[in-house]
N, C-alpha and C positions, 0 to 999 in steps of 0.2 A: 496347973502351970499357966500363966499368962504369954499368951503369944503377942509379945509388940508385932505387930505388921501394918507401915505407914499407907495411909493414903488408898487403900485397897479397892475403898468404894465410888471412888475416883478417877479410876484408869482410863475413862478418854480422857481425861484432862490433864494429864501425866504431861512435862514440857521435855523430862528427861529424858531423850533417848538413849541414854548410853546404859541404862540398868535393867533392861529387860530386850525380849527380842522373840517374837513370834515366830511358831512354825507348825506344819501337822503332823498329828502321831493317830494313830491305831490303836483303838482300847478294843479287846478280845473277849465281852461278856458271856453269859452263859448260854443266853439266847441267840447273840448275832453278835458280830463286827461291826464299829462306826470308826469313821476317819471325822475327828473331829481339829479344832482349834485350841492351842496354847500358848500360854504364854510362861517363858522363861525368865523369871525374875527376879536377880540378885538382893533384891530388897525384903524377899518375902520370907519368914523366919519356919514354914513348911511349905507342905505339898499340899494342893487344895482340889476337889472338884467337885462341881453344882449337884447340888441334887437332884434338880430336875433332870440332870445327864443320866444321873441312877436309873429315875426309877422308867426314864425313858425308852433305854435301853438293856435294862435287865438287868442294869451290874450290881451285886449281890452287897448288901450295907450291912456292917458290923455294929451294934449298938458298943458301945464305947464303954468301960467299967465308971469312970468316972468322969460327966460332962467337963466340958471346957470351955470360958470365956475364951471370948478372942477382944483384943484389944490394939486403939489403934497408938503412933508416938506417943499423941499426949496425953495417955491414960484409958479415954475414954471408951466404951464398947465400942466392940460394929456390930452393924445390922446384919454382920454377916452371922453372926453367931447365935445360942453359943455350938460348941461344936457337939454333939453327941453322937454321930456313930464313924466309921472309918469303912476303907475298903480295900481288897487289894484287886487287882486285875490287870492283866498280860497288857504290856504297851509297848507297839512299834513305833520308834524314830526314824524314816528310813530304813536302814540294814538294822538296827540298833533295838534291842529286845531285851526284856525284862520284864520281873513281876513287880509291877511301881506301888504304893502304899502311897492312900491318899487321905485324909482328912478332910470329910463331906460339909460341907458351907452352903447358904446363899450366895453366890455370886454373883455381883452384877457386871453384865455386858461380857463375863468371857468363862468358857466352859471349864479346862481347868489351868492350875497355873503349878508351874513345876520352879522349889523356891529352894532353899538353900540346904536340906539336908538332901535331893537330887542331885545338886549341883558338889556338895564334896562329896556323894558316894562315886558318883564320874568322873568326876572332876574333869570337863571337855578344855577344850582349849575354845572357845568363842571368840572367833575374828567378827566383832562387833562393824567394821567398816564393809566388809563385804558380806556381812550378813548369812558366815556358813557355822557349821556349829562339828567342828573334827571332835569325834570321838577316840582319842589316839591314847588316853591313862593306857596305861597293863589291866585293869581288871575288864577294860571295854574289849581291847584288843584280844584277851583271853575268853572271856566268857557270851558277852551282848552281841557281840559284830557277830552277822552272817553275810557280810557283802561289803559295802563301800563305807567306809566309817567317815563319811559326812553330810551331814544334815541342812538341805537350804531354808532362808527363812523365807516367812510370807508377806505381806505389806500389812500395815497394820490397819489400816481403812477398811481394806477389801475384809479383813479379821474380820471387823467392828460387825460388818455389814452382813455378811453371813451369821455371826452369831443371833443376829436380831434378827434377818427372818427366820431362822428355826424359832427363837423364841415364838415369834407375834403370828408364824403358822399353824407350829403344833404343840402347843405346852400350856395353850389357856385353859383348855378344857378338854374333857374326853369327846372326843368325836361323835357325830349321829349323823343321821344320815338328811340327804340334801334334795332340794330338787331341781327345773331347769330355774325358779325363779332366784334361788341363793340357799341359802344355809332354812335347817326346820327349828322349832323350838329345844331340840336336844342337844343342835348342834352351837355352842360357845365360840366357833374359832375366828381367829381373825385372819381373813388369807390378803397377802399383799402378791399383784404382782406389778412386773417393772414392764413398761410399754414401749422404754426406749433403753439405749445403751447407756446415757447420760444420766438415767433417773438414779435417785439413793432414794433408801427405804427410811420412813419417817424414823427419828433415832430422838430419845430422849436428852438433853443437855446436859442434866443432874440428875442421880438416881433415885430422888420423891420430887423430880418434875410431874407436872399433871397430864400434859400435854407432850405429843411427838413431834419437833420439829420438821418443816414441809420443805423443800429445794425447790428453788426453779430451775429447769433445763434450757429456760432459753433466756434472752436479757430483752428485757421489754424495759419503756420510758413511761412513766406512770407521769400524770404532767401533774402540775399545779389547778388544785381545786378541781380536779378528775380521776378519772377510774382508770385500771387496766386488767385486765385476765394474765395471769401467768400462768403456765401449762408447769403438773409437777412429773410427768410421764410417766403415772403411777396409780394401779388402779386395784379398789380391796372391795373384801366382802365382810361384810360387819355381820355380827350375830342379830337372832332374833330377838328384840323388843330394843334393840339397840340402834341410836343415832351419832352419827357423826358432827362433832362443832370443831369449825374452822373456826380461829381463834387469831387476835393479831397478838405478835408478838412484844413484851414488854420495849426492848430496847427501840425498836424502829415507831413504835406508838410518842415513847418520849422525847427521841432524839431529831423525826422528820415527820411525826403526823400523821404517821400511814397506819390506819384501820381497815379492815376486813369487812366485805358485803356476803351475801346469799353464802349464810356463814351452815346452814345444815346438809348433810349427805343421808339420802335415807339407803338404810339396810337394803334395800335393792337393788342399790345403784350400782353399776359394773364398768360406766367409762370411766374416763381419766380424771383424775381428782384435779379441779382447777382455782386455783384462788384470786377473786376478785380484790383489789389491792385498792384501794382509796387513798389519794391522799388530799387530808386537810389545811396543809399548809400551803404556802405561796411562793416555794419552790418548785421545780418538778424533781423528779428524784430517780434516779436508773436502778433498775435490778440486772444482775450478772448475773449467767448462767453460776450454778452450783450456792448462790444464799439462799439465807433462810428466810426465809419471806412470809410463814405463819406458823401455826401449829394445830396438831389435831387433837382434840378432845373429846373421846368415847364416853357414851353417857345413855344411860337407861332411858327408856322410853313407854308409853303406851299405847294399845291396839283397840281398845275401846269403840265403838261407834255411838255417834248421838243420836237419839230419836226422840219422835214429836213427843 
C-alpha cells in the first residue's frame, strides 16, 4: 500500500501550525521506560516511530510480512522508508494509556509521530489554541483514562532541541570508554553541552545539510574590513581521529561578505566553541543574539607523526 504523507522530512520547516501539535508520552519497553517526544499530526496518513528509538531502548520490532514504500504528495519516496517491520508498545499520554502500534521509519528530527489512524481511534477533542489535547470520546473515558483526561502540549523549539541532543549524544555509536583527555578510539560519540541558558544546540537546516548550524548568545558588531569573535555558549567532545570545521554560512557569505577565520576544533578541545566572523565587505554588519552565524562540519582526520 502506498502511504502518501506530505512533507515529513521537512518538519522544522513546517509554516503550518494548525495541523500538528507536540506533547510527551511514555513508551513502556521490555527493558525500561522512556519519556520521549511527539508529535501529533493530522497530516500523517500512520503512526510512526524511529528506529533508533527501538533499538535504543529495547522496544521489541516486528519484521513486517510485506515491506512498504512510503511516499511523499508528489509521488515521490522518502528517505524515510521503505517500512519493513512494526511494533507495538504500552504508551502513556498523561492519565491516557494504551497499547499504540507503530510503523518503524527513519525519522528525521522527531521520535515518533502519532498520525491519523490514532487520532480516529481517539478521536480527542484538540483545543489547538490553548495547546491541551481532552481525551473525552467514550472509548477514552471507558478504557485509557486512569486520571485526568487532558494532555498539555510542549513548545516545539524546546522539541526540536531535545530530540537532537539525544541524537548527537548517544545514537552515533556504541560507546567505549573515555579518559580525562576526551573520548579513546572506540569511543564514536559526539557529546554537546550547553554553557549557558541562552545557548541552542547546533541543529541541521535541511535534513542532507552537511553542516550543523552554530547561534550566537550574544550580539556583537563585526565592522567593515574586520573581525569579531562570537561566543556560541556551547561546548562538545568530538570522536577520536575526528576534527571539527567551522564553516561560513552560504547566505551571510553572499548577501554581507562575512567569512569565517581559525575555522578547526581539535578533538580535545573542551571550551566554548567560538566563531571568528570576518567581514569582507564595506559595511559593518550586527549579529543578534540567537543567529546563525556559521556551521559546523565534522570530518575525519589523522594521528600520524612525521619523522626525519
Amino acid at each position: 500500500m502506498e502511504n502518501y504523507y506530505a512533507a515529513l522530512n521537512y518538519t522544522d520547516t513546517l509554516e503550518n501550525d494548525n495541523d500538528h501539535i507536540m506533547v510527551k508520552i511514555q513508551l513502556h519497553g521490555e527493558k525500561e521506560s522512556v519519556t520521549i517526544n511527539t508529535m501529533i499530526d493530522s497530516g500523517a496518513t500512520e503512526d510512526f516511530i524511529d528506529r533508533e528509538v527501538c533499538n535504543k531502548h529495547g522496544i521489541k520490532m516486528i519484521k513486517a510480512k510485506n515491506p512498504r514504500e512510503i511516499y511523499l504528495a508528489d509521488g515521490k519516496p522518502s528517505t524515510m522508508g521503505p517500512v519493513t517491520h512494526m511494533t507495538k508498545v504500552p504508551m502513556d499520554i498523561s492519565s491516557h494509556r494504551e497499547l499504540a502500534t507503530f510503523q518503524v521509519a527513519n525519522i528525521q528530527n522527531h521520535e515518533v509521530i502519532l498520525g491519523m489512524p490514532w487520532l480516529r481511534e481517539h478521536n480527542p477533542t484538540i483545543d489547538w489554541n490553548d495547546k491541551r489535547i481532552p481525551f473525552n470520546s467514550e472509548p477514552c473515558t471507558t478504557w485509557c483514562l486512569k486520571g485526568s483526561p487532558v494532555a498539555y502540549a510542549v513548545p516545539e523549539d524546546k522539541v526540536l532541541e531535545e530530540n537532537l541532543i539525544s541524537r548527537f549524544s548517544k545514537v552515533q555509536a556504541k560507546k567505549g570508554p573515555t579518559t580525562k583527555s576526551g573520548p579513546t578510539a572506540n569511543d564514536q560519540t559526539v557529546r554537546v553541552k550547553k554553557l549557558s541558558h541562552e545557548a541552542r544546540v547546533p541543529m541541521k537546516g535541511t535534513a542532507r545539510a552537511a553542516g550543523h548550524d552554530l547561534y550566537a548568545t550574544e550580539g556583537t558588531d563585526v565592522p567593515a574590513r574586520g573581525q569579531a569573535i562570537v561566543g556560541t555558549g556551547m561546548a562538545i567532545g568530538l570522536p577520536h581521529n575526528t576534527y571539527g570545521r567551522i564553516a561560513p554560512r552560504s547566505s551571510l557569505a553572499l548577501k554581507h561578505r562575512l567569512t569565517t577565520n581559525a575555522v578547526v576544533i581539535d578533538s580535545d578541545y573542551r571550551g566554548e566553541v567560538k566563531v571568528v566572523l570576518a567581514n569582507l565587505g564595506d559595511q559593518p554588519y550586527r549579529v543578534e543574539k540567537g543567529d546563525r552565524i556559521a556551521q559546523l562540519i565534522i570530518e575525519k582526520s589523522t594521528t600520524e607523526n612525521y619523522k626525519k
